[in-house]
DSSP file (Angstrom, degrees, kcal/mol; ACC not computed):
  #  RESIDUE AA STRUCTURE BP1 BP2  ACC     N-H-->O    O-->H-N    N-H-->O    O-->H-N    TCO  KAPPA ALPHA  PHI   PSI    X-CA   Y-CA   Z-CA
    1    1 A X    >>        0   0    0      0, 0.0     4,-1.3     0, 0.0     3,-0.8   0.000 360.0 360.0 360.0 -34.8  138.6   61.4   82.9
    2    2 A X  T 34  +     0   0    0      2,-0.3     4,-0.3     1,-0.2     3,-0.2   0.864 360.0  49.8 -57.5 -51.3  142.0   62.3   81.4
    3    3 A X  T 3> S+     0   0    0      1,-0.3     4,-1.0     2,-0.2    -1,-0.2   0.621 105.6  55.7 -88.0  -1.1  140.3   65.1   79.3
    4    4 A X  H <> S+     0   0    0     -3,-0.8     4,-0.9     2,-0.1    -1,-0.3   0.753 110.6  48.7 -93.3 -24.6  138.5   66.5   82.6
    5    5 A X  H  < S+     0   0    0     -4,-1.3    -2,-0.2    -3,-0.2    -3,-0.2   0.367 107.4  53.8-108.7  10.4  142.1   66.8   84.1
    6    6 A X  H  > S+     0   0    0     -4,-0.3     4,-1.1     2,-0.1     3,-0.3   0.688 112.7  40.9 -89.9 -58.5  143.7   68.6   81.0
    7    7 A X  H >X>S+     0   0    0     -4,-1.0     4,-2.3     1,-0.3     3,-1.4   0.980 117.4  49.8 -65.3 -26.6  141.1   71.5   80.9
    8    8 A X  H 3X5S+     0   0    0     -4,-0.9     4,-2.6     1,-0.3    -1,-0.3   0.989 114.6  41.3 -80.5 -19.0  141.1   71.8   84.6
    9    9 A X  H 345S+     0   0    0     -3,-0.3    -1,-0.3     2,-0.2    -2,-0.2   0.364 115.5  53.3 -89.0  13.5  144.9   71.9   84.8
   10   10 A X  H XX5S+     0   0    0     -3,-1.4     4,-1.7    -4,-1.1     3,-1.7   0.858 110.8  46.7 -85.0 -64.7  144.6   74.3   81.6
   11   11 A X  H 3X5S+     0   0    0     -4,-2.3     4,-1.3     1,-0.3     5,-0.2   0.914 115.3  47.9 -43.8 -66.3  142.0   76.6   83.8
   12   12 A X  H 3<XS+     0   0    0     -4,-2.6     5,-1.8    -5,-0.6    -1,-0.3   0.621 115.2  43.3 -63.5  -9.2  144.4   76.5   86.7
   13   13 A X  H X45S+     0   0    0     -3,-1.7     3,-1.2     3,-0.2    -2,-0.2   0.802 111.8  50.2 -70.3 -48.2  147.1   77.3   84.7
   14   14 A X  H 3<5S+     0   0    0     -4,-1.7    -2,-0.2     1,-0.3    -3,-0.2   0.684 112.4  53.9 -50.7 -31.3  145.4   79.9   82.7
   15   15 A X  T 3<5S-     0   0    0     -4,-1.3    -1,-0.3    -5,-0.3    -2,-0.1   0.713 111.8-119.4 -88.8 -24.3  144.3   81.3   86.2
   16   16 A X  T < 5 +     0   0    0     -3,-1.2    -3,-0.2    -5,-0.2    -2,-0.1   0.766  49.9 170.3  76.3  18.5  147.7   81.5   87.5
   17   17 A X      < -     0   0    0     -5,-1.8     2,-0.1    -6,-0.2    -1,-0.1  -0.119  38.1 -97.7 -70.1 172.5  147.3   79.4   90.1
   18   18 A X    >>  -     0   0    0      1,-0.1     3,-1.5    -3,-0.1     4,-1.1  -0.479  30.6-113.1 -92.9 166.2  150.0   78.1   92.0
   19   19 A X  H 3> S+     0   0    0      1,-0.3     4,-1.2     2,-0.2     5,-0.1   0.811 116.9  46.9 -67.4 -46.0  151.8   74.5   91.5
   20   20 A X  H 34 S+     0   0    0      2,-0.2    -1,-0.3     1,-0.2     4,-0.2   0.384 112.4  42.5 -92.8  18.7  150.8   73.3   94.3
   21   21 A X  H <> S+     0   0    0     -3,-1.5     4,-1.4     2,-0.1    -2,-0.2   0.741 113.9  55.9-106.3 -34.7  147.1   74.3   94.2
   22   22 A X  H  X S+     0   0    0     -4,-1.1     4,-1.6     1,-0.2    -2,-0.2   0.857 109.0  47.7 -85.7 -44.1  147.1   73.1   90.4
   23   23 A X  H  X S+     0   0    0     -4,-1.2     4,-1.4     2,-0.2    -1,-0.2   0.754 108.7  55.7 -93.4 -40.1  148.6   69.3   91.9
   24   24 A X  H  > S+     0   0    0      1,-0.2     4,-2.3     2,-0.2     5,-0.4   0.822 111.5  47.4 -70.8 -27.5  145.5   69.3   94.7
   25   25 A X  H  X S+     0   0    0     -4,-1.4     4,-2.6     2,-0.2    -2,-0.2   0.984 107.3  49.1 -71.9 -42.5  143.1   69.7   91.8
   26   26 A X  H >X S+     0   0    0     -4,-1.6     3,-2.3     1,-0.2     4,-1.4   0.967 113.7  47.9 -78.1 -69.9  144.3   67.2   89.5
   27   27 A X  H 3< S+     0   0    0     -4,-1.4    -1,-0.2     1,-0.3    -2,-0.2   0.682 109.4  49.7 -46.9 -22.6  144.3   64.5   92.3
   28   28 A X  H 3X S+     0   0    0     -4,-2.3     4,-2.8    -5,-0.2    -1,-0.3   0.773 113.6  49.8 -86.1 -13.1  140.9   65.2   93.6
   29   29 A X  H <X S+     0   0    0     -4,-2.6     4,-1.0    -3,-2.3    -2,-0.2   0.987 118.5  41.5 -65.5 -42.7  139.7   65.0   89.6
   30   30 A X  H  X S+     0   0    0     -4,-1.4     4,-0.8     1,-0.2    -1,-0.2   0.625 117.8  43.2 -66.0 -10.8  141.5   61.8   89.5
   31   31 A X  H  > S+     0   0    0     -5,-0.4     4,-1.6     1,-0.1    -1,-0.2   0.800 115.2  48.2-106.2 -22.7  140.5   60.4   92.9
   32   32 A X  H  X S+     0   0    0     -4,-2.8     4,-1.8     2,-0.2     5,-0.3   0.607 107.3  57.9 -93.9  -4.1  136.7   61.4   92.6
   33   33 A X  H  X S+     0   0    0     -4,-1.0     4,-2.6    -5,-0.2    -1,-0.2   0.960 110.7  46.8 -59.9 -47.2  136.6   59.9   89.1
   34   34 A X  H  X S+     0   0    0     -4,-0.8     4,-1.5     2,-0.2    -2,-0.2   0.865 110.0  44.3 -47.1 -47.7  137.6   57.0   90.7
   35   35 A X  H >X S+     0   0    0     -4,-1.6     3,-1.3     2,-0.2     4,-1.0   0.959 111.6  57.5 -67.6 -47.4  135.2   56.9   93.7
   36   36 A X  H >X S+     0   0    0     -4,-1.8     4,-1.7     1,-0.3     3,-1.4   0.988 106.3  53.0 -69.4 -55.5  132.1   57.9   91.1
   37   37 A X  H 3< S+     0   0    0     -4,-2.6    -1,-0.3    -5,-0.3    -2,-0.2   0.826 112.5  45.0 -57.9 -30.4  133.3   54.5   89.1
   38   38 A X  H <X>S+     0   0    0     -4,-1.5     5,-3.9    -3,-1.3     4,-0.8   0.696 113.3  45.5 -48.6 -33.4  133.0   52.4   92.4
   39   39 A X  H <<5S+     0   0    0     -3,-1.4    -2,-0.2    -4,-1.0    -3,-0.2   0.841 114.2  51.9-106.6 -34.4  129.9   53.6   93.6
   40   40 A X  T  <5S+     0   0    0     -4,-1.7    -1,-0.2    -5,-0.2    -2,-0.2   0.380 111.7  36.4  11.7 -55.2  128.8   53.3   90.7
   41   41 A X  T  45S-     0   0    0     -4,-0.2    -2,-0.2    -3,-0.1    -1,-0.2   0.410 117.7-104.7 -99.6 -10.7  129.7   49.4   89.6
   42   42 A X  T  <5 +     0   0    0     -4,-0.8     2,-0.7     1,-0.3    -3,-0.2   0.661  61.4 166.9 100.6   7.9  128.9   48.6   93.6
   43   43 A X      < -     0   0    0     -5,-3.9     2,-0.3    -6,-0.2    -1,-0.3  -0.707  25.8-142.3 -93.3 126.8  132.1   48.3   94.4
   44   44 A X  S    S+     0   0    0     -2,-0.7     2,-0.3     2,-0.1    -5,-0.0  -0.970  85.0  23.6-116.8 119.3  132.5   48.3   98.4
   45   45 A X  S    S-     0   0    0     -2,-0.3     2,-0.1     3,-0.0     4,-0.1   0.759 105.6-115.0  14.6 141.2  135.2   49.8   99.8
   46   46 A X    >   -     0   0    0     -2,-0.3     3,-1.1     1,-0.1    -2,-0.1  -0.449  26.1-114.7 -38.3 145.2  135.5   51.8   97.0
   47   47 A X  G >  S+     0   0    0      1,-0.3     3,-2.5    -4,-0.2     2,-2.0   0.981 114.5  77.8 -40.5 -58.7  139.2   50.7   95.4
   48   48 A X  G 3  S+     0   0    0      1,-0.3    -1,-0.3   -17,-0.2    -2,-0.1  -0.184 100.3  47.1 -83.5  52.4  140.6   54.3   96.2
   49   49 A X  G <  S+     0   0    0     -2,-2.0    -1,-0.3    -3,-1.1    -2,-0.1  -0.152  94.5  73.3 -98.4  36.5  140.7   52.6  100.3
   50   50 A X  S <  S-     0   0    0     -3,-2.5    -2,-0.1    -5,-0.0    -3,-0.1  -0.036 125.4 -91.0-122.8  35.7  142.2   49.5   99.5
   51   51 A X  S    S+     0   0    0      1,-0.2    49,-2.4    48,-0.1    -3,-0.1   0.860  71.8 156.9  77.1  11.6  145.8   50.9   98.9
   52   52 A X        -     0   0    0     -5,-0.5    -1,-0.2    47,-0.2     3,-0.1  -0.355  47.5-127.8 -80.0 177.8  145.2   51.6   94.6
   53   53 A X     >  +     0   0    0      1,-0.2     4,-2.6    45,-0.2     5,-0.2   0.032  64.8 134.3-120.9  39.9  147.6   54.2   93.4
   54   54 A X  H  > S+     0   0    0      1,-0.2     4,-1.8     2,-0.2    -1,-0.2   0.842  74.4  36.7 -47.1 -60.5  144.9   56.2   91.8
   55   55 A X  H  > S+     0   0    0      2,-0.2     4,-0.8     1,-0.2    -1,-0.2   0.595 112.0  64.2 -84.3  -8.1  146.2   59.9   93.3
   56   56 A X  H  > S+     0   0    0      2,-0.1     4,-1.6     3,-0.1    -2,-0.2   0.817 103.0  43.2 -81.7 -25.0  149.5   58.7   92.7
   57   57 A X  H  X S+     0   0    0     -4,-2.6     4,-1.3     1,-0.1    -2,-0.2   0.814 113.3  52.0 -84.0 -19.2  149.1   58.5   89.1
   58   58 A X  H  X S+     0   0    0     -4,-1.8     4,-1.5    -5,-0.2   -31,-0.3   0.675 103.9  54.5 -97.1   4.3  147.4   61.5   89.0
   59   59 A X  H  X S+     0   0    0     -4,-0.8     4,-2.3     2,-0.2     5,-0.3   0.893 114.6  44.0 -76.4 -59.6  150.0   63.6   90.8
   60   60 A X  H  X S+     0   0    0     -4,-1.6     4,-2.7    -5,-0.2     5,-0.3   0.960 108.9  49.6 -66.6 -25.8  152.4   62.6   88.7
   61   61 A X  H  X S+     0   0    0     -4,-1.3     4,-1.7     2,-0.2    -2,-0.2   0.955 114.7  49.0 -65.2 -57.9  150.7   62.9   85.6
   62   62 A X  H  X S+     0   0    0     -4,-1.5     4,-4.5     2,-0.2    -2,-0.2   0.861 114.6  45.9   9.7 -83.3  149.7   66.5   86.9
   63   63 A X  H  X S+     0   0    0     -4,-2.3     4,-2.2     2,-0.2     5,-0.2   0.983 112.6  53.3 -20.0 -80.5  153.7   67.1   87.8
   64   64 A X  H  X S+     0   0    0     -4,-2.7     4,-1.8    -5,-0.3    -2,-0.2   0.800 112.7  42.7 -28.7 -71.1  154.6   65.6   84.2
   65   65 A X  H  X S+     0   0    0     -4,-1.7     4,-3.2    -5,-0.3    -1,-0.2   0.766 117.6  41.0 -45.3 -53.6  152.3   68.0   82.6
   66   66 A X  H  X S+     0   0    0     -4,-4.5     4,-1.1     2,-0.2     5,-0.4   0.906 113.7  56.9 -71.2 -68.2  153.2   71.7   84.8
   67   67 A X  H >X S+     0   0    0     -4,-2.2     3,-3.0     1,-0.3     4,-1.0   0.627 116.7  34.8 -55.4 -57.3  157.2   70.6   84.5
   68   68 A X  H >X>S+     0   0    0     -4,-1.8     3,-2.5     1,-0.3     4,-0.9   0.961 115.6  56.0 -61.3 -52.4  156.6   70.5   80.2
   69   69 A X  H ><5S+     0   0    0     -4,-3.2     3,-1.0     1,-0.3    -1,-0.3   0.869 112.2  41.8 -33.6 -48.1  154.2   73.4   80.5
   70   70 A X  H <<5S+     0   0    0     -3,-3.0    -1,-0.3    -4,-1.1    -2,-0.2   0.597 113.1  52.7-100.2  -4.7  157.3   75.3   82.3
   71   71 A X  H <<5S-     0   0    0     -3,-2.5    -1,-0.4    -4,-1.0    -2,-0.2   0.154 118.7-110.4-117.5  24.3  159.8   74.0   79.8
   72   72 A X  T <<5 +     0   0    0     -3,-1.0     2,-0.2    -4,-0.9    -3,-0.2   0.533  59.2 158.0  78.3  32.3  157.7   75.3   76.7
   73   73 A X      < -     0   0    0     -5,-0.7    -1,-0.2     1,-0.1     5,-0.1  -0.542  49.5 -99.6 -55.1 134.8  156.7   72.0   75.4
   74   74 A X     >  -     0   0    0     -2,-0.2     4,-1.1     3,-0.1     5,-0.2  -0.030  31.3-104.2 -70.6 168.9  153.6   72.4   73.3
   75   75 A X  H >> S+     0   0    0      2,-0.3     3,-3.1     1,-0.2     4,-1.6   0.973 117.3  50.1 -61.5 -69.0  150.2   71.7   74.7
   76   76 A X  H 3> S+     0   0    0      1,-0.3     4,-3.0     2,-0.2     3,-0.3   0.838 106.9  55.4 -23.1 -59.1  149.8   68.3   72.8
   77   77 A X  H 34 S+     0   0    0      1,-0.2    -1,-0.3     2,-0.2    -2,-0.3   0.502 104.9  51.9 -80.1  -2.2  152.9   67.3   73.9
   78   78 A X  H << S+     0   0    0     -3,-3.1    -1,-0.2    -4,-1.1    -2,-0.2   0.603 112.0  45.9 -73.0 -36.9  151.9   67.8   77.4
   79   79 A X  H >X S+     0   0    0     -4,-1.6     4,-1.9    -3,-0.3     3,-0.9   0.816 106.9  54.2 -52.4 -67.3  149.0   65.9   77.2
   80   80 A X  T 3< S+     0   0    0     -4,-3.0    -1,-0.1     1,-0.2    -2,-0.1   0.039 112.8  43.3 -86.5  17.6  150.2   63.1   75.5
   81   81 A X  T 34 S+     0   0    0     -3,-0.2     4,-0.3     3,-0.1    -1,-0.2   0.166 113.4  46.6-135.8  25.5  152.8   62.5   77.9
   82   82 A X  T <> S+     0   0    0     -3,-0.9     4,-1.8     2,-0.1    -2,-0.2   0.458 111.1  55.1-105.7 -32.0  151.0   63.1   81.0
   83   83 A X  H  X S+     0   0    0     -4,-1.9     4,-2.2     2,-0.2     5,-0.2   0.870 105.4  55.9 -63.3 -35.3  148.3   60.9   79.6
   84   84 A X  H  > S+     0   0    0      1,-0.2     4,-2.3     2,-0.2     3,-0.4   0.995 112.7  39.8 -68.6 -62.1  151.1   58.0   79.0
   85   85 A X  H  > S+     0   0    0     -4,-0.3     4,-1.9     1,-0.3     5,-0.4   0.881 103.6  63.4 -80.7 -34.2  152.2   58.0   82.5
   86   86 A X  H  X S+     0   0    0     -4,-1.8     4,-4.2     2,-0.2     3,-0.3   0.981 117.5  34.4 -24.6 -69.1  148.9   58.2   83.9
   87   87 A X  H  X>S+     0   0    0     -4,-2.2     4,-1.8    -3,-0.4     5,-0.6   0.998 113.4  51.1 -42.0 -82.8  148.6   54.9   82.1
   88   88 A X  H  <5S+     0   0    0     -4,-2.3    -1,-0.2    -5,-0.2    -2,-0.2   0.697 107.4  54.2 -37.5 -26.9  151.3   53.5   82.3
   89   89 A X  H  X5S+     0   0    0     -4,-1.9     4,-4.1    -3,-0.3    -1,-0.2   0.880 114.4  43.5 -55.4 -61.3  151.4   54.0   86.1
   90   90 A X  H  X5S+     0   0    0     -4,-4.2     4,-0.5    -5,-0.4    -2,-0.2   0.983 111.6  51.2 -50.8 -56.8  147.8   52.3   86.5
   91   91 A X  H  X5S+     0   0    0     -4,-1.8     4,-0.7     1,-0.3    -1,-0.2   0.398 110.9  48.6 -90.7  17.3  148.4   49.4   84.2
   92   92 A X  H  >XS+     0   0    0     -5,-0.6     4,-2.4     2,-0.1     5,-0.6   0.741 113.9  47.5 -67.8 -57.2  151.8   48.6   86.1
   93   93 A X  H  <5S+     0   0    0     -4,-4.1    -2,-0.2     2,-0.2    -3,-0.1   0.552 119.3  43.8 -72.4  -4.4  149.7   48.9   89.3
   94   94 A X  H  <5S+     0   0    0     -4,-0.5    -1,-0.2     3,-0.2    -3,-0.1   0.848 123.5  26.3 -89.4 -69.1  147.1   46.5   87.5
   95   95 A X  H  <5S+     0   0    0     -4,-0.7    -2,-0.2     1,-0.2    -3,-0.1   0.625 130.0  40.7 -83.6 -19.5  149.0   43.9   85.9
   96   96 A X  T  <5S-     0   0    0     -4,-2.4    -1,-0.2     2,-0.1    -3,-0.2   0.816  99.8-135.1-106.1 -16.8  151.7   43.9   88.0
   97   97 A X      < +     0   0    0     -5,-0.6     2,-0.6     1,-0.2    -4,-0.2   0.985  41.9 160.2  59.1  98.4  149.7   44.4   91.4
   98   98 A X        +     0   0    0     -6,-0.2     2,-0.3     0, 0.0    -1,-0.2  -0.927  12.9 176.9-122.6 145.4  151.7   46.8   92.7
   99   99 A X        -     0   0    0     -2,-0.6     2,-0.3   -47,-0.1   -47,-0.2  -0.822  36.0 -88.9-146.3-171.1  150.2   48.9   95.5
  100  100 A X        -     0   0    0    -49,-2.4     2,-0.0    -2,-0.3   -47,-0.0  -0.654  59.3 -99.4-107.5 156.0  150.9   51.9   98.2
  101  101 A X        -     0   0    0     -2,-0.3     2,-0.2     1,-0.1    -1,-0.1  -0.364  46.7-103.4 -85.4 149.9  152.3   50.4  101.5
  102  102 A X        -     0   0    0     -2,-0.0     2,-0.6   -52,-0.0    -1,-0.1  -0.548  29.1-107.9 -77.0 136.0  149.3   50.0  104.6
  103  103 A X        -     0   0    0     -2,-0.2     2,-0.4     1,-0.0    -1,-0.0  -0.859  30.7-140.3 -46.5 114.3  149.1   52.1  107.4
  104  104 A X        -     0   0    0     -2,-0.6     2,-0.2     0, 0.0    -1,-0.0  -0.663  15.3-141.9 -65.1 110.7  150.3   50.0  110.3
  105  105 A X        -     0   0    0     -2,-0.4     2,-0.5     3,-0.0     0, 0.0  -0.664  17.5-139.8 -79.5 159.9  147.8   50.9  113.5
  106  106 A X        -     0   0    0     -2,-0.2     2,-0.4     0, 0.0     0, 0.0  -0.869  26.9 -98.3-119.2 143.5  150.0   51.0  116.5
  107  107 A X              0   0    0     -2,-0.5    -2,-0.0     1,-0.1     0, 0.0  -0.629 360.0 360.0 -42.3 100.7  148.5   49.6  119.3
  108  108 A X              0   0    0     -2,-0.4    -1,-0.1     0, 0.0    -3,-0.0   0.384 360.0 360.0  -6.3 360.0  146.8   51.5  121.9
């Protein structure tokens, strides 16, 4: 999944797209990898509505990636440290069970 959200944030770079069009891509690559990997094992809810931080790692990881792109860090090295926080992000959010704060419904 990692290497489907380098070439598309390569493509959207390549393209000249804008930062924040380039940040909407990578999180729906990252969010629909996810959902396909739910639906997939059966899992119901999918995770990406129970409060994972699945588009939060991949915004930053996305972020990570354009800020080295714009500060002339080499491809590799863009990669391989958007790919680390990607990770690192998840398996904090795994092991540590960290999650994104609930919507609170307000009462009618």
């Amino acid at each position: 999944m990692l290497h489907a959200l380098y070439l598309l944030g390569m493509a959207a770079i390549d393209a000249h797209v804008t930062p924040v069009a380039v940040l909407i891509l990578a999180a729906l690559t990252g969010v629909t990898g996810e959902v396909v990997r739910d639906v997939l094992c059966r899992e119901f809810p999918p995770l990406l509505l129970r409060e994972e931080v699945y588009a939060t790692a991949a915004l930053a990881g996305a972020a990570s990636y354009l800020a080295l792109h714009w500060a002339g860090a080499p491809d590799t090295v863009n990669t391989a440290v958007s790919a680390a926080l990607v990770f690192a992000l998840r398996m904090a959010a795994i092991f540590r069970d960290l999650h994104l704060p609930r919507l609170q419904r307000v009462p009618a």
